[in-house]
Backbone as XML, in Angstrom:
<?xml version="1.0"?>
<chain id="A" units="angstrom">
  <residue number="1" name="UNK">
    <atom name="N" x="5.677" y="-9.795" z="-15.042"/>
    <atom name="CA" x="5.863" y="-10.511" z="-13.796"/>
    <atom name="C" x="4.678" y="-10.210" z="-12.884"/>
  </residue>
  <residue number="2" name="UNK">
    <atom name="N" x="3.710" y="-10.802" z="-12.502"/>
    <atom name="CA" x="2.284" y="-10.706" z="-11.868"/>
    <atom name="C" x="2.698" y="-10.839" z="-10.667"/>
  </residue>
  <residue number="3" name="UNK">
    <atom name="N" x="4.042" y="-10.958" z="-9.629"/>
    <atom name="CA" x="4.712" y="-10.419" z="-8.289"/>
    <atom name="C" x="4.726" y="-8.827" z="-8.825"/>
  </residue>
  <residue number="4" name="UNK">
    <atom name="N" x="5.353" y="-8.855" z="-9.268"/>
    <atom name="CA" x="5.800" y="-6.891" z="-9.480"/>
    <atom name="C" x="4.217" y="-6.084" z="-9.522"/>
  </residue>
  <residue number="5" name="UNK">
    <atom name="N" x="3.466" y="-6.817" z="-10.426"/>
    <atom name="CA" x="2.343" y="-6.186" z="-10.794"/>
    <atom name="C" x="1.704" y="-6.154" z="-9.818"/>
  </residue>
  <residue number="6" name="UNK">
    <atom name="N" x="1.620" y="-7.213" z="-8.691"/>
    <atom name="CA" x="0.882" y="-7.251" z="-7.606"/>
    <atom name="C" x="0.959" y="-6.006" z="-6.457"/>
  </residue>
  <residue number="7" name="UNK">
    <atom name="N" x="2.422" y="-5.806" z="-6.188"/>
    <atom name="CA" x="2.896" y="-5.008" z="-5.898"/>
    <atom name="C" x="2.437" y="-3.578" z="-6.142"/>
  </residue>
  <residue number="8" name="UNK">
    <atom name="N" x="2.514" y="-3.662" z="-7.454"/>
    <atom name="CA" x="2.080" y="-2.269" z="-7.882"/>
    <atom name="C" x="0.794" y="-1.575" z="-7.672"/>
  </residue>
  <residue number="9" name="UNK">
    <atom name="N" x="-0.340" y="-2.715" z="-7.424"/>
    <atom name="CA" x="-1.344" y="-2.324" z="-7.493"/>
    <atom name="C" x="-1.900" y="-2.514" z="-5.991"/>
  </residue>
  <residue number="10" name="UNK">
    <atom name="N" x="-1.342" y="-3.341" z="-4.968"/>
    <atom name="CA" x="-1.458" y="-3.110" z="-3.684"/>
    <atom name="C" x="-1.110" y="-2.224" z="-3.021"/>
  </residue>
  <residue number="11" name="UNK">
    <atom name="N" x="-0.079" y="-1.452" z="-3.386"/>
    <atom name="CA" x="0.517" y="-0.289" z="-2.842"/>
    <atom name="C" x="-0.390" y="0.855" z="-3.352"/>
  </residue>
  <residue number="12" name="UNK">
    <atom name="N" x="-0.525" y="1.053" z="-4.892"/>
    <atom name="CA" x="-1.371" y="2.535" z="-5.349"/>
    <atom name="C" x="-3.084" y="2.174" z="-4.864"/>
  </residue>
  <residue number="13" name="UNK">
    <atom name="N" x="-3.296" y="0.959" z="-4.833"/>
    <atom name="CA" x="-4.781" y="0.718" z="-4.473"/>
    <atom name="C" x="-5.040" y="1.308" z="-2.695"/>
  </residue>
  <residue number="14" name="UNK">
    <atom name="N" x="-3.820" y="0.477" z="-1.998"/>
    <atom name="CA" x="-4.076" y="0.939" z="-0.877"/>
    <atom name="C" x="-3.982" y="2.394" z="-0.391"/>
  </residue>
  <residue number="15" name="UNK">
    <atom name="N" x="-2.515" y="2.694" z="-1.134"/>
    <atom name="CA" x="-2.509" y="4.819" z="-0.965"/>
    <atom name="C" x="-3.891" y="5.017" z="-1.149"/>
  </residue>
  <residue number="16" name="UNK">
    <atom name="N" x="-4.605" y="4.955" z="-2.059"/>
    <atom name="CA" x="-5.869" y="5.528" z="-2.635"/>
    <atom name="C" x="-6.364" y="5.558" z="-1.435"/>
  </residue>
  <residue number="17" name="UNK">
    <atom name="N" x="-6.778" y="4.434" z="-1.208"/>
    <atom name="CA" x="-8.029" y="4.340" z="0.134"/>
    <atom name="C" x="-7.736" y="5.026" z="1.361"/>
  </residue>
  <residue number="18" name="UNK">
    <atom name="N" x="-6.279" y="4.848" z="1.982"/>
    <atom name="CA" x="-5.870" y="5.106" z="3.088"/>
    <atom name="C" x="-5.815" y="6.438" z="3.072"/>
  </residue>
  <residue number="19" name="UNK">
    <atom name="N" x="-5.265" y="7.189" z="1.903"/>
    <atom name="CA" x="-5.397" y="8.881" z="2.041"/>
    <atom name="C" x="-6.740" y="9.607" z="1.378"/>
  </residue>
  <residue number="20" name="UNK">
    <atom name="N" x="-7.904" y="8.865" z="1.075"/>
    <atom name="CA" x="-8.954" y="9.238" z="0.670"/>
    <atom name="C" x="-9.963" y="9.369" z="1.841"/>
  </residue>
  <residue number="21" name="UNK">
    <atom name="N" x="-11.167" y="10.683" z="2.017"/>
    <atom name="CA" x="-11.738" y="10.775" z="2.814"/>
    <atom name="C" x="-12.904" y="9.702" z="3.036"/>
  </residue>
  <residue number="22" name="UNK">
    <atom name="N" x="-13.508" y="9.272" z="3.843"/>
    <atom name="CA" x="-14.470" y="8.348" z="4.120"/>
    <atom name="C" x="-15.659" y="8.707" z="3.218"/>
  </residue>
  <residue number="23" name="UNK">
    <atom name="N" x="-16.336" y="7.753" z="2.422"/>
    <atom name="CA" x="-17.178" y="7.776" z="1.259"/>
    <atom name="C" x="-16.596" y="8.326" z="-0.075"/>
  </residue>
  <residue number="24" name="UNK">
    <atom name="N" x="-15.187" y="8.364" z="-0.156"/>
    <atom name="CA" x="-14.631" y="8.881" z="-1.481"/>
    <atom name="C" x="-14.352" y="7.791" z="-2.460"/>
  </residue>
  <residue number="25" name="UNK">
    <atom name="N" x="-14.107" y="8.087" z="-3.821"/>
    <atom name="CA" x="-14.051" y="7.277" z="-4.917"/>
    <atom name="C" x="-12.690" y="7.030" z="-4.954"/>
  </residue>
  <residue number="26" name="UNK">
    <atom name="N" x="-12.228" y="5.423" z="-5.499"/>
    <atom name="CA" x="-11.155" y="5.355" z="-5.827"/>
    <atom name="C" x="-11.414" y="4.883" z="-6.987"/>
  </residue>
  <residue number="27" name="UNK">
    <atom name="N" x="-10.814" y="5.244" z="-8.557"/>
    <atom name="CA" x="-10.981" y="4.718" z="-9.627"/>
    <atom name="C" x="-9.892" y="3.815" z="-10.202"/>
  </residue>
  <residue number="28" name="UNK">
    <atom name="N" x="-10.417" y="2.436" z="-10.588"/>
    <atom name="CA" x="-8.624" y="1.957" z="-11.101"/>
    <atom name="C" x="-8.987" y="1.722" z="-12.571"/>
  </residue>
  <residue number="29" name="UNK">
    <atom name="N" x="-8.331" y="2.121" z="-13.632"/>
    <atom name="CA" x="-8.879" y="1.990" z="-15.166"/>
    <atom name="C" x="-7.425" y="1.395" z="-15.667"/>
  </residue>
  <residue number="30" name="UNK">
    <atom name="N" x="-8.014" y="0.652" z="-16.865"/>
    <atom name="CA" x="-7.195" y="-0.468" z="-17.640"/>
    <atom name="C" x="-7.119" y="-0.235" z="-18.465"/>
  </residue>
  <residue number="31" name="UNK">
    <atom name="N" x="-6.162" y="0.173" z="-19.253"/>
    <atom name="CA" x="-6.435" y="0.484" z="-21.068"/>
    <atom name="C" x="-5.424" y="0.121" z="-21.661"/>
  </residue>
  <residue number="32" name="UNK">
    <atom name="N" x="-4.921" y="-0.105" z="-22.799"/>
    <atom name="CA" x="-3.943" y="-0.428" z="-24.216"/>
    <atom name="C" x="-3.882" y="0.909" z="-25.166"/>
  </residue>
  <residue number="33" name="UNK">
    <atom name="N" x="-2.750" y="1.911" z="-24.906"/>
    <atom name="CA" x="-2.535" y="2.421" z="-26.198"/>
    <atom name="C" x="-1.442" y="2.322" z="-26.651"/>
  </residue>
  <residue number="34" name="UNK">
    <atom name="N" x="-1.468" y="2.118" z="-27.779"/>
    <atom name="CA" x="-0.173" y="1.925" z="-29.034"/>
    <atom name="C" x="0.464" y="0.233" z="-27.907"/>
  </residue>
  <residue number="35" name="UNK">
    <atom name="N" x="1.297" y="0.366" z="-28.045"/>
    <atom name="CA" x="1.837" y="-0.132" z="-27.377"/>
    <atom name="C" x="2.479" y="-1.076" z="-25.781"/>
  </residue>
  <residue number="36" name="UNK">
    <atom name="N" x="1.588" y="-0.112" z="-25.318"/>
    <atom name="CA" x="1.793" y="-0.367" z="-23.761"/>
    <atom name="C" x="0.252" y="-0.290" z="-23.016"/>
  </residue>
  <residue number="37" name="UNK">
    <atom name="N" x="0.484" y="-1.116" z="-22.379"/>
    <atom name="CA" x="-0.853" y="-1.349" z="-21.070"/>
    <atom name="C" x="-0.348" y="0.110" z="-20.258"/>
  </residue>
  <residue number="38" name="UNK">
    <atom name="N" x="-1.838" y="0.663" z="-19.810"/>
    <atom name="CA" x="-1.676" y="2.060" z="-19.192"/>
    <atom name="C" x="-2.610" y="1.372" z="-18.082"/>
  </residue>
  <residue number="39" name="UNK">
    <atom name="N" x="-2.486" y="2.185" z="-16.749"/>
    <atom name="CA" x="-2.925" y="1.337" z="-15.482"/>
    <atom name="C" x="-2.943" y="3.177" z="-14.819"/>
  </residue>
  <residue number="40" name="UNK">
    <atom name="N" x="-4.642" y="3.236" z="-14.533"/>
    <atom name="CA" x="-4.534" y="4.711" z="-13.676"/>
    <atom name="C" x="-5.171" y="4.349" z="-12.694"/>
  </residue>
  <residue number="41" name="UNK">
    <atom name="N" x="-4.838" y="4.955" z="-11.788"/>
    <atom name="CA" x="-5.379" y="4.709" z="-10.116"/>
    <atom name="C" x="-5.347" y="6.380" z="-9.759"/>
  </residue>
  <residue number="42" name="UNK">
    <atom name="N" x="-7.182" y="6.522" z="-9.519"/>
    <atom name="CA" x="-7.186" y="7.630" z="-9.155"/>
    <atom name="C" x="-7.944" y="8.192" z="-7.719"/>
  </residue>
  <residue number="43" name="UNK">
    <atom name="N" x="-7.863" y="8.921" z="-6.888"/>
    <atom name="CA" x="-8.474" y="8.907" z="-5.961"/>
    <atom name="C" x="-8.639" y="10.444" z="-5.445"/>
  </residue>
  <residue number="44" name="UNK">
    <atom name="N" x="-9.998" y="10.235" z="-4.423"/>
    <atom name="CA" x="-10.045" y="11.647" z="-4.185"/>
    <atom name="C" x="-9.233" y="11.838" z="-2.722"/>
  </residue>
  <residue number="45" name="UNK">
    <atom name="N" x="-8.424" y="11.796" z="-2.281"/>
    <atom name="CA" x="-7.583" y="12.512" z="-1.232"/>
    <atom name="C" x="-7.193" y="13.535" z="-1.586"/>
  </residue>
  <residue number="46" name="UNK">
    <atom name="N" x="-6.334" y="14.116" z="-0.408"/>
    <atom name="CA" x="-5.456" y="14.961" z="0.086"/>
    <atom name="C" x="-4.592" y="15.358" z="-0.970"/>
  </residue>
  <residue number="47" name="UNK">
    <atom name="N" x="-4.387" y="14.979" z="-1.928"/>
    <atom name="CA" x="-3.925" y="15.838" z="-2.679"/>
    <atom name="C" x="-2.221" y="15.789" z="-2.659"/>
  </residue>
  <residue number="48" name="UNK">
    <atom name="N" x="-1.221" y="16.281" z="-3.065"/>
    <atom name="CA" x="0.096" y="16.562" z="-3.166"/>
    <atom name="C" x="0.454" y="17.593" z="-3.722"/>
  </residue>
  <residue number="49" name="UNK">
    <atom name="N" x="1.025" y="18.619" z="-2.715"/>
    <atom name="CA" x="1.866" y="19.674" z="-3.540"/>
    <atom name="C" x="2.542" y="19.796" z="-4.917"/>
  </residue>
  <residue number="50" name="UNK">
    <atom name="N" x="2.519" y="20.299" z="-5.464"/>
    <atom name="CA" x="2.751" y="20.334" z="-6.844"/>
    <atom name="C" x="4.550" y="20.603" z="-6.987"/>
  </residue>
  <residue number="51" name="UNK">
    <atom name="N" x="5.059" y="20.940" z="-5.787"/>
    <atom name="CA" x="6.633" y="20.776" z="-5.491"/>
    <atom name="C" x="7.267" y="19.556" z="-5.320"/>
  </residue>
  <residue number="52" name="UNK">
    <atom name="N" x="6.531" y="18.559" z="-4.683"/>
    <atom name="CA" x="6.839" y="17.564" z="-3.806"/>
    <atom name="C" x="6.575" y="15.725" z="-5.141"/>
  </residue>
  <residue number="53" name="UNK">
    <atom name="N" x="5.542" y="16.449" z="-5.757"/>
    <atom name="CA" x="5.402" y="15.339" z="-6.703"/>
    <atom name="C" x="6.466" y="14.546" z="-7.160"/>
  </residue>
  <residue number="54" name="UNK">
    <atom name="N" x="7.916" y="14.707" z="-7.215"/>
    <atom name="CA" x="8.616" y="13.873" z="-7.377"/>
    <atom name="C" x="9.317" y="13.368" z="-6.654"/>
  </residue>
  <residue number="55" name="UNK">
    <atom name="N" x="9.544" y="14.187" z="-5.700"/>
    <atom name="CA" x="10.158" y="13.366" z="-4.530"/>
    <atom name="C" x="9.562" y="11.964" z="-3.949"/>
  </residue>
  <residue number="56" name="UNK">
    <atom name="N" x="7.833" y="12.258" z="-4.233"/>
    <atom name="CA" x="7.221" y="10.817" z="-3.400"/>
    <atom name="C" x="7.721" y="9.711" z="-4.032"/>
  </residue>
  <residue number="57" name="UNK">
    <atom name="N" x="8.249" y="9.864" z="-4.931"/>
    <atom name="CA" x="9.138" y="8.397" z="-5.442"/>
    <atom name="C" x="10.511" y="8.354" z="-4.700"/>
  </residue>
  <residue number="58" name="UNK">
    <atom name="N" x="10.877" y="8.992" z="-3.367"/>
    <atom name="CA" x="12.094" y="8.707" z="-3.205"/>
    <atom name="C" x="12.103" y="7.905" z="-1.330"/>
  </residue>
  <residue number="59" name="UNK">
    <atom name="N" x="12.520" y="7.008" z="-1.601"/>
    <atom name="CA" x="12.775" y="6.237" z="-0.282"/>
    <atom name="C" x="12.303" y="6.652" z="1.069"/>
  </residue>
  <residue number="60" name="UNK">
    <atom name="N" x="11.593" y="6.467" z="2.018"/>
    <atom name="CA" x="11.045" y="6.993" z="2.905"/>
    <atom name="C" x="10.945" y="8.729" z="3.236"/>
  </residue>
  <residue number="61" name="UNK">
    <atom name="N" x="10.121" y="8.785" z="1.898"/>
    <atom name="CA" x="9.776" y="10.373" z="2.387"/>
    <atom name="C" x="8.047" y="10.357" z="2.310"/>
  </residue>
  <residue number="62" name="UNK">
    <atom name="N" x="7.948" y="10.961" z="3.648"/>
    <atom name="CA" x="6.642" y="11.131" z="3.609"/>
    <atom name="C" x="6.324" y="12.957" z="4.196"/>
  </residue>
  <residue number="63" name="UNK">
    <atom name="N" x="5.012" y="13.681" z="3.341"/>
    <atom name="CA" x="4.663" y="14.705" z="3.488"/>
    <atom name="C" x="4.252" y="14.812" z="4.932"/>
  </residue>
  <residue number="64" name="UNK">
    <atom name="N" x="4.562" y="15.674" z="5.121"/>
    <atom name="CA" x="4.655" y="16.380" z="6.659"/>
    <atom name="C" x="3.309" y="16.524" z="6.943"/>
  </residue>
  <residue number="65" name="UNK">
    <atom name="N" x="2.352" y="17.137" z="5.818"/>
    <atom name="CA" x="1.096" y="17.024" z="5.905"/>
    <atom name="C" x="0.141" y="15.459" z="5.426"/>
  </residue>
  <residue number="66" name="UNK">
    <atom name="N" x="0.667" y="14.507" z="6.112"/>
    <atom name="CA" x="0.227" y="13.520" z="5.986"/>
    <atom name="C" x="0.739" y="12.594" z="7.364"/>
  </residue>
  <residue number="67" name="UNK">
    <atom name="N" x="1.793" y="13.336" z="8.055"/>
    <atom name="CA" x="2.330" y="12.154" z="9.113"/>
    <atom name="C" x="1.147" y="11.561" z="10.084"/>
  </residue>
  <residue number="68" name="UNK">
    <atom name="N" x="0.470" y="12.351" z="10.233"/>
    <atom name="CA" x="-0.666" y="11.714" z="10.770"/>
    <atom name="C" x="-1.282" y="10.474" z="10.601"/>
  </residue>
  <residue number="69" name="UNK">
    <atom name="N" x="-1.271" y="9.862" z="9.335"/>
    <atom name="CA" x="-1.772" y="8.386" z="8.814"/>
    <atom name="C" x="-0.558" y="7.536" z="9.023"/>
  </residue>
  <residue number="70" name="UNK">
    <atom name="N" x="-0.955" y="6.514" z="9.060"/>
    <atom name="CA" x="0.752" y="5.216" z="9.285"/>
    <atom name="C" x="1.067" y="5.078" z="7.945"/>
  </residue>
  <residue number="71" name="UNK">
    <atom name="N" x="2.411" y="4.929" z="7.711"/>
    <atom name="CA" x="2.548" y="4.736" z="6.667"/>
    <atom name="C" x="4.196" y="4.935" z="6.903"/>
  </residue>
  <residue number="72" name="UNK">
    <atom name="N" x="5.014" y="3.955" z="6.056"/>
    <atom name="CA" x="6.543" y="4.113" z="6.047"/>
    <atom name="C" x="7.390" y="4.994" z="5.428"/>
  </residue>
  <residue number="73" name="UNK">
    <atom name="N" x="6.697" y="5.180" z="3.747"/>
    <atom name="CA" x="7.347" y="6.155" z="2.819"/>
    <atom name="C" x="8.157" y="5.340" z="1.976"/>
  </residue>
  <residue number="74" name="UNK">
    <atom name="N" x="7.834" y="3.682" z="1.900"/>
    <atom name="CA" x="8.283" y="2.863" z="1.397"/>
    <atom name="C" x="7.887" y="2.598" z="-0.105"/>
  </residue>
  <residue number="75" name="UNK">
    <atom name="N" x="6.400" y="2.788" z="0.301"/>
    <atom name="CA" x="5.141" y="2.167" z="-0.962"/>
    <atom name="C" x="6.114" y="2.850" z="-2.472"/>
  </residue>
  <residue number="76" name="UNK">
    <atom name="N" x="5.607" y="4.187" z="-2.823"/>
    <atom name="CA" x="5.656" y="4.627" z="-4.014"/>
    <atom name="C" x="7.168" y="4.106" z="-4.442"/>
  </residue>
  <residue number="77" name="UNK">
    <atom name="N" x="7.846" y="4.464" z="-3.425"/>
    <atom name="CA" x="9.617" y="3.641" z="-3.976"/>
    <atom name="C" x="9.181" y="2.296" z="-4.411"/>
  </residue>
  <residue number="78" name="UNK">
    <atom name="N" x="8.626" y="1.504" z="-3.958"/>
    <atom name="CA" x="8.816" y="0.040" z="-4.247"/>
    <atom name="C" x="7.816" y="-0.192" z="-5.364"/>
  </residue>
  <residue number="79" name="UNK">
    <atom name="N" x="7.061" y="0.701" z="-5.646"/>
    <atom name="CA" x="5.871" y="0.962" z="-6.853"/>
    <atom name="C" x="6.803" y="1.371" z="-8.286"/>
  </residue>
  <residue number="80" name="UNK">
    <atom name="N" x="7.866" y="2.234" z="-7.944"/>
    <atom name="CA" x="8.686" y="3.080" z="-8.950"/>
    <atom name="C" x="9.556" y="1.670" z="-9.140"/>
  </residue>
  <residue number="81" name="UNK">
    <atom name="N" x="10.399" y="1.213" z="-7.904"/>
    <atom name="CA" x="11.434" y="0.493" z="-8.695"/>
    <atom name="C" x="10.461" y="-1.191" z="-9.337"/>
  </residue>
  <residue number="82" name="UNK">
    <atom name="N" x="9.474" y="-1.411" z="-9.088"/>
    <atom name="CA" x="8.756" y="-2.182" z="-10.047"/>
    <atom name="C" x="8.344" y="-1.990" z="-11.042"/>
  </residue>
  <residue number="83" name="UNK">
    <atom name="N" x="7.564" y="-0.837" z="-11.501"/>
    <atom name="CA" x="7.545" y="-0.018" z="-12.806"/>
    <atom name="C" x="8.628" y="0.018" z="-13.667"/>
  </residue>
  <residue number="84" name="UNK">
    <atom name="N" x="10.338" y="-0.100" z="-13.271"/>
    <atom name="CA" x="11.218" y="0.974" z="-13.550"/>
    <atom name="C" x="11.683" y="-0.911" z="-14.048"/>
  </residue>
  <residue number="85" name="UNK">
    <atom name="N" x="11.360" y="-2.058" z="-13.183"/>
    <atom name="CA" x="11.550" y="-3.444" z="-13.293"/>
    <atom name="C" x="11.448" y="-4.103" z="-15.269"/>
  </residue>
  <residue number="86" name="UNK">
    <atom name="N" x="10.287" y="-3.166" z="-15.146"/>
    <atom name="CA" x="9.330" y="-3.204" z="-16.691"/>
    <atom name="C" x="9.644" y="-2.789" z="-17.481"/>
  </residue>
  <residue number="87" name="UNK">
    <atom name="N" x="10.760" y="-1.848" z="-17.146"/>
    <atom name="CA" x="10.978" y="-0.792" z="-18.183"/>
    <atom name="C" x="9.734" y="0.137" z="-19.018"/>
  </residue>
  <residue number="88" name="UNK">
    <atom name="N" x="9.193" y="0.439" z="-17.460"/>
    <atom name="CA" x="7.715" y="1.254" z="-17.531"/>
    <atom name="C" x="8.416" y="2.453" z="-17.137"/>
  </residue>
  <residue number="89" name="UNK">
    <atom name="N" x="7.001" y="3.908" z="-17.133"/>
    <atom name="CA" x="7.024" y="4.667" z="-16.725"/>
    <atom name="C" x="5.797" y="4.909" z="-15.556"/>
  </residue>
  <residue number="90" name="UNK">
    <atom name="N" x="6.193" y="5.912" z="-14.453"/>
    <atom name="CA" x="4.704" y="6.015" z="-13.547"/>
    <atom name="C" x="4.690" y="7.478" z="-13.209"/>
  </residue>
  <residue number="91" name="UNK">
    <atom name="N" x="4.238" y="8.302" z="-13.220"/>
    <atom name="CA" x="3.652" y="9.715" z="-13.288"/>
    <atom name="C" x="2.186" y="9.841" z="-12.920"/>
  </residue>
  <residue number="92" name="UNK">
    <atom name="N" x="2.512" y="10.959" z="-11.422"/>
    <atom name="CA" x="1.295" y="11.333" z="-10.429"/>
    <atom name="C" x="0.701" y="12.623" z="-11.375"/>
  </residue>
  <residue number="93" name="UNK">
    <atom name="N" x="-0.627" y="12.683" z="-10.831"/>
    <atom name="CA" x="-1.202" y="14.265" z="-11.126"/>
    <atom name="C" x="-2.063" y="14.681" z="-10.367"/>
  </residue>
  <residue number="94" name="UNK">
    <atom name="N" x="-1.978" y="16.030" z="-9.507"/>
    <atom name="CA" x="-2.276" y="15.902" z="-8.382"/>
    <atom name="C" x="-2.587" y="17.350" z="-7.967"/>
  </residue>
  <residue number="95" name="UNK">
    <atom name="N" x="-3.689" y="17.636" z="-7.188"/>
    <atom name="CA" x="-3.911" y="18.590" z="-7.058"/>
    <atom name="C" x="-4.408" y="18.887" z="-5.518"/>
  </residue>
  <residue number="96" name="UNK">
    <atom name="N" x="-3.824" y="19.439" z="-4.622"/>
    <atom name="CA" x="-4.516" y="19.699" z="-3.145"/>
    <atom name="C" x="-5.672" y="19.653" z="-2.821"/>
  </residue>
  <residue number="97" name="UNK">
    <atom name="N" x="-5.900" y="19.183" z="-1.897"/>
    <atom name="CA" x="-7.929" y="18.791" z="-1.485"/>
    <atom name="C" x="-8.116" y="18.259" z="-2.486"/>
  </residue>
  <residue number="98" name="UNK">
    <atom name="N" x="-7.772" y="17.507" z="-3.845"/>
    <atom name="CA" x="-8.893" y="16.983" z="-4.747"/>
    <atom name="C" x="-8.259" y="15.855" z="-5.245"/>
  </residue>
  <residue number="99" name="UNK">
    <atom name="N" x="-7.213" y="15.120" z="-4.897"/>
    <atom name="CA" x="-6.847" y="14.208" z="-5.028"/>
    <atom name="C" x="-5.643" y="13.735" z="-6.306"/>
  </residue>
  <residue number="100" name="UNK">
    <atom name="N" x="-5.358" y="12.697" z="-6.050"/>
    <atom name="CA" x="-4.151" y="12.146" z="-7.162"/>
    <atom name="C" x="-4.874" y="11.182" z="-7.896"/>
  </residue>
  <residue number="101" name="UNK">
    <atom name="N" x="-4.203" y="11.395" z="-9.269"/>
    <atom name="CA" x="-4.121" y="9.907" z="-10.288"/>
    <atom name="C" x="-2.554" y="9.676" z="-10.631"/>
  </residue>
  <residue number="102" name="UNK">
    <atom name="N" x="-2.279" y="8.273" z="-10.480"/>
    <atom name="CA" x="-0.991" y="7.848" z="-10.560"/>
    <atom name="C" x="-1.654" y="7.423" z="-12.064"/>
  </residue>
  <residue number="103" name="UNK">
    <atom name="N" x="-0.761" y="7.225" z="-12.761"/>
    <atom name="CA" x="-0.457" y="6.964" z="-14.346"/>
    <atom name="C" x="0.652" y="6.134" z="-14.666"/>
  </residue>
  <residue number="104" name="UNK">
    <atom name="N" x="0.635" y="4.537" z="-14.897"/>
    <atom name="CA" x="1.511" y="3.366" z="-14.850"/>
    <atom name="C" x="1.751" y="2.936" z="-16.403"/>
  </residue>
  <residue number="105" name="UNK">
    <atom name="N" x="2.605" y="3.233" z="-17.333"/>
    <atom name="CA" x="2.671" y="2.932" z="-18.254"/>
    <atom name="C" x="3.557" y="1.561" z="-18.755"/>
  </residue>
  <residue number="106" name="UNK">
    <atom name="N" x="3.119" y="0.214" z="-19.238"/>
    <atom name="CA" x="4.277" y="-0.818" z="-19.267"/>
    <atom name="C" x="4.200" y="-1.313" z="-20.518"/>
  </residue>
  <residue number="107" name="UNK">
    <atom name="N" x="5.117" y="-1.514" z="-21.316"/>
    <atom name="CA" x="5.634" y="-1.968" z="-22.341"/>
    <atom name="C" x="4.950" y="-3.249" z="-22.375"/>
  </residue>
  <residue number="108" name="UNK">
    <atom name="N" x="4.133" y="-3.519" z="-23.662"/>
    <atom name="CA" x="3.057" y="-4.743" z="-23.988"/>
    <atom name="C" x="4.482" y="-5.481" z="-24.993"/>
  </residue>
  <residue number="109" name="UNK">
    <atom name="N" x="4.392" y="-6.669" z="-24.206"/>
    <atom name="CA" x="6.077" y="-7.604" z="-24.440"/>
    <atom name="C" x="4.973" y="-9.210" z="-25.401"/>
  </residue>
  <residue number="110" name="UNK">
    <atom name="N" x="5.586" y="-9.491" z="-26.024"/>
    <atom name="CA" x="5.006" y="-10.660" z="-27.014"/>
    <atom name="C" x="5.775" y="-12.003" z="-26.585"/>
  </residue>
</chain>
């Protein structure tokens, strides 16, 4: 569904930028293994606690060390339940000061 997908990639494209420092890289890579289209969006921000990583998939939660930027706490929920649409998987990796890669895995359908 190229709505869902749109979605998906306006929301992790924009996190990238919006929590990345000024002149930082955002990488978005496209690949096919086995089975499924893999979709990584990686960026150099702020980073995420290594506690908190799963919660950012849950309905308006946003890190305390981030309230400073606008933002609802909407995105990654509406990123997850589109992924979740696909019967995909999406998994962050993330490390403080050095930024996140989200990891979008979706079932290649014939």
């Amino acid at each position: 569904d190229e709505v869902l997908i749109s979605r998906i990639l306006l929301n992790l494209l924009s996190n990238a930028i919006k929590y990345s420092p000024a002149g930082g890289q955002v990488q978005l890579t496209l690949a096919v293994e086995n089975d499924d289209m893999v979709l990584r969006i990686k960026d150099e921000g702020l980073g995420i606690p290594s506690d908190k990583q799963v919660a950012i998939f849950d309905t308006n939660f946003r890190l305390p060390s981030h309230e400073s930027i606008n933002g609802t706490g909407l995105g990654l929920s509406i990123v997850r339940d589109c992924v979740q649409l696909h019967d995909g998987t999406i998994v962050v990796e993330s490390t403080l000061g050095e930024g996140s890669t989200f990891i979008i895995r979706l079932p290649i359908r014939e």
